[in-house]
N, C-alpha and C positions, 0 to 999 in steps of 0.2 A: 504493500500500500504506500509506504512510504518512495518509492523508486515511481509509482505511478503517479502522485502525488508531484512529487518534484519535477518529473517528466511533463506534467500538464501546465505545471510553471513555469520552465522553461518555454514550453510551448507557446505558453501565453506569454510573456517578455519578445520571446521573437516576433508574434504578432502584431504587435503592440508596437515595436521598432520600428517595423515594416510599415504601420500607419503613420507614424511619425514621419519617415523620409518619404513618403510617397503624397503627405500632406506637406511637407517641404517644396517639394519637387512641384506640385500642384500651387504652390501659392509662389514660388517663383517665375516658373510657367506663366500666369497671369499677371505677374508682372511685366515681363518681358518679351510677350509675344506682340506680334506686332497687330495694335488695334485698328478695326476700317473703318474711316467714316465715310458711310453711302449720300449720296447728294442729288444731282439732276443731270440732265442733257447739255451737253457741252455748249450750246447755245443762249444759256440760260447766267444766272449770276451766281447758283446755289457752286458750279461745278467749280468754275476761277477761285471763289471767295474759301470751297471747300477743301481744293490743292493749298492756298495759303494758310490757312489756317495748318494743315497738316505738315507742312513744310517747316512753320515758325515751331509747333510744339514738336517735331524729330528733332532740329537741330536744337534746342532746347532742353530738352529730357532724355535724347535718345543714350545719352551715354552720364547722363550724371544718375539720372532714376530708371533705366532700364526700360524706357518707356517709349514705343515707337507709333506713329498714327502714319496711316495714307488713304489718302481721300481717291472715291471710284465714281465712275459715273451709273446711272439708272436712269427709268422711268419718270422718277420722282417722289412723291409723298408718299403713295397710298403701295407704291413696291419698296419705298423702306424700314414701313413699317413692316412689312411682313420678311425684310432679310434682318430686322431687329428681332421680329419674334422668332425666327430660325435661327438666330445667332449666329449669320451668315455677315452680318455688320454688328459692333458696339456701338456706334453711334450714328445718328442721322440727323438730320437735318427736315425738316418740317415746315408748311404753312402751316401757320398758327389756328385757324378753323381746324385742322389735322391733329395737331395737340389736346384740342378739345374735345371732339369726336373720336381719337383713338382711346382717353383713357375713360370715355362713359360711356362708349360700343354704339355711338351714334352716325347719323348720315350715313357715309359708305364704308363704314368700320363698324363690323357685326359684332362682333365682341370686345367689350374692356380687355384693351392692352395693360392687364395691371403689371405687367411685367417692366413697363418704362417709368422711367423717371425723368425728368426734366433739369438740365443742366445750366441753359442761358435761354433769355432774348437775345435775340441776334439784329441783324438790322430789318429797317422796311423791306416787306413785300409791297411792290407797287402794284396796281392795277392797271393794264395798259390794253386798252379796248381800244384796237384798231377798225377803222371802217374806209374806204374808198368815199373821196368826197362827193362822189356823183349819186353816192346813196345816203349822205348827210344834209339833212334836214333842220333840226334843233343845234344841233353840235353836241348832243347829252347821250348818257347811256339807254335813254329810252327810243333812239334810232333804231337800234337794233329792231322793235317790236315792229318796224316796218319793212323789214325783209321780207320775201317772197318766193321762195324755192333758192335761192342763192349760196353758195356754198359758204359757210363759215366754217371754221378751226378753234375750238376751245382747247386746245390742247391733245397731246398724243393721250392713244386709248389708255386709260386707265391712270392717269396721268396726276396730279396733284391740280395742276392747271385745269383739265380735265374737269375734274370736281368740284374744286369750288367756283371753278365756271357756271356747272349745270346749276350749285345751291344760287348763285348769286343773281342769273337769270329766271330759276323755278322763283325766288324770292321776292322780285319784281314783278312778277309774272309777266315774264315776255315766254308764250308757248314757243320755244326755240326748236322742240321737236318736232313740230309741222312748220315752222315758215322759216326755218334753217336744210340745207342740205350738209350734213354736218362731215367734216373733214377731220381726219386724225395723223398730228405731226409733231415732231419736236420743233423747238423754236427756229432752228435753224432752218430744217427743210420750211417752215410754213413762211419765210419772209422768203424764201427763192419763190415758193407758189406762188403771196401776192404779186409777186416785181413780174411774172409769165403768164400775171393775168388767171389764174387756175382757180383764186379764190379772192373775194372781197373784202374779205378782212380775217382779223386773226386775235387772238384771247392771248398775250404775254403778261402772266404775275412777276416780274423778277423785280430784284432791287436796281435803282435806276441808277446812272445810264445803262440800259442792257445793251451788248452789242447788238443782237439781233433788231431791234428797233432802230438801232443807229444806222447799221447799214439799210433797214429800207426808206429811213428819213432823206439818207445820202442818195439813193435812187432814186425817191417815189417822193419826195415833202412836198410837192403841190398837186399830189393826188391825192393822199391820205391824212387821216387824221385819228388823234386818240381824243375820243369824246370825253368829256366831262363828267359830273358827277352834279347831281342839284342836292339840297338838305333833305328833302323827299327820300329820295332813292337811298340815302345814306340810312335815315335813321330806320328803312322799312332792314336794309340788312342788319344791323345792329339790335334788331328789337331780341332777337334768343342769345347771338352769341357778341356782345359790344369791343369785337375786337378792331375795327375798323375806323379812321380819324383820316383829315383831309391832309392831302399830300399835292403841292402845289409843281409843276416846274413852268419855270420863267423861262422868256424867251430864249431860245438857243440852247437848251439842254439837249436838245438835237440837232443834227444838221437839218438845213431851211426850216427850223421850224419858229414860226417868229410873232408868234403869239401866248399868252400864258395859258397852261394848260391845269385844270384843277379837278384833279382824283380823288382816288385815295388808296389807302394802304394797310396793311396790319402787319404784325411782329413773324416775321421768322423766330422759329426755335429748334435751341439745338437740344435732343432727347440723349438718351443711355437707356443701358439695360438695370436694372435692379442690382444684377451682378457682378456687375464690375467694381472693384474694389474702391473703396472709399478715399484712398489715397491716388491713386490711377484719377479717378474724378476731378479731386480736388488740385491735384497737379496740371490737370490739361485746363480748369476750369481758371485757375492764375498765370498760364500761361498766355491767354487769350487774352485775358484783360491787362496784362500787366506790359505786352506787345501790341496793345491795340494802336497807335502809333503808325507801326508797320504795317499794321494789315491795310490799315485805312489808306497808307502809299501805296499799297499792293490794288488796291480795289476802291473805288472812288463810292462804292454802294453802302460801304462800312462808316460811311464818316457820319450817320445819322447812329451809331451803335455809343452809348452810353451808363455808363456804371452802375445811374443811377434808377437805370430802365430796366437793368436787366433780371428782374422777378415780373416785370408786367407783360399781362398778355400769355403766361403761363395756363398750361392746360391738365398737366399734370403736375403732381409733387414734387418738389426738389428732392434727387439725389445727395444723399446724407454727404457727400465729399463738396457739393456747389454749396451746400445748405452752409457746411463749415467756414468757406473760402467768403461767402457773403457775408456772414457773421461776421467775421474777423474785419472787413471792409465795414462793417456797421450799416449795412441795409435794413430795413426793416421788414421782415419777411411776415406776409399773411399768414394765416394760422393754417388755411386753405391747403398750402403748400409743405406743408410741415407734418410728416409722419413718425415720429417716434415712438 
């Protein structure tokens, strides 16, 4: 008894080792592996601002904290949240109606993503409702409800754009499904289609200057326009989800465009998983801000991105590692946001 005894003690010491180094081995692994962050179509602003972002926190972390990020391209919102939920990306990047809708299983997000966590605001998503001026009327987004078979583009299928295209239109109610012929493209292909005539306008959310607006402003400015936005139309989208606030550009934020242009826009955000370590978080989460500077010479869409913004417009809870990094900044964080 006594030899079997000791035999099962030993047994269980080696066991016991063996979870130890292989729980080592697991939590350095997670340190050190290299994290993705998934973003959009390279035509867009999420992809540029997303390589910079990745770029600034490698050369940053990658050799002091073991800690390496690179940014890929996608579909967009509604495909990163579900390479988030496969664990196929650690972080993504989001339109903020997306943040909302992924973590209470609403709009086109069937299920509570309770798996994410929210790390930043990020900069403006602009709203940029292109139309051909031979079909503008008002100058306003309720042009659009005078289409007629006509091809429009809200975004590639399944797309983030996409989506909160259809809420933003079903919300106004322009019936866009019978007096649109509806078109599916990323940004880039869909301003070659307007400039070959293939389609009359075109649905871009990015943070502005986007190049793809730029370049059809440089071909096309005294055929096109991005319509307006009235108090009307604003407060009807805002009435469930009040992410959205007026976003102005003055003349010449585009080429030929030489009138003021008044939108609007809501908050990018950038998500995580639950999982990812708290430190990992809180390290990429002061890298961003503490390099914001750079990014903003890297990406002219970052220069509205602010410290003191960055809890607003959140759709799920803060990530215990951002929760930390804003603490210590002295934010005032809603209770909303706050799981412990």
């Amino acid at each position: 008894m006594k030899f079997r005894s000791f035999s099962g003690f030993c047994c269980n010491i080696f066991g016991l080792t063996v979870l130890i180094l292989l729980s080592s081995c697991t939590d350095q692994m997670s340190q050190t592996r290299p994290f993705v962050l998934t973003t959009a179509t390279t035509g867009g602003t999420y992809y540029p601002v997303g390589v910079a972002i990745a770029t600034i926190a490698h050369a940053q972390l990658s050799e002091s904290q073991g800690i390496s990020l690179t940014a890929i391209s996608s579909a967009g919102s509604l495909e990163n949240l579900k390479l988030l939920r496969d664990n196929q990306a650690q972080f993504a990047l989001l339109q903020g109606p997306f943040g909302a809708w992924a973590w209470s299983g609403e709009g086109p997000v069937s299920q509570p993503q309770i798996h994410m966590r929210s790390v930043s605001a990020m900069w403006h998503n602009v709203e940029h409702f292109v139309l051909l001026n031979t079909l503008v009327t008002n100058g306003d987004i309720m042009d659009l409800d005078n289409l007629d078979g006509e091809r429009y583009v809200l975004g590639a299928r399944n797309s983030g754009a996409d989506k909160t295209g259809r809420f933003i239109l079903d919300t106004l109610g322009i019936d866009y499904e019978n007096k649109f012929t509806l078109g599916y493209m990323g940004y880039g292909p869909t301003t070659g289609a307007l400039q070959d005539g293939n389609i009359v306008g075109m649905n871009i959310p990015a943070g502005a200057p986007v190049s793809s607006i730029s370049q059809a402003f440089a071909l096309m400015g005294d055929r096109i326009s991005i319509l307006n936005w009235t108090q009307e139309a604003l407060d009807k989208i805002n009435a469930k989800y009040p992410l959205w606030d007026w976003y102005e550009f003055p003349p010449g934020t585009y080429p030929n465009q030489d009138k003021l242009v008044r939108t609007i826009s809501s908050p990018n955000v950038l998500v995580t998983r639950e999982d990812i370590s708290e430190e990992v978080v809180y390290e990429i989460t002061k890298v961003i801000w503490e390099n914001l500077a750079t990014l903003q010479e890297i990406h002219a869409a970052t220069n509205d991105m602010r410290i003191e913004l960055a809890v607003t417009g959140l759709g799920a809870p803060l990530h215990p590692g951002a929760l930390r990094y804003y603490r210590e900044a002295g934010l005032k964080i809603p209770d909303r946001l706050i799981l412990e």
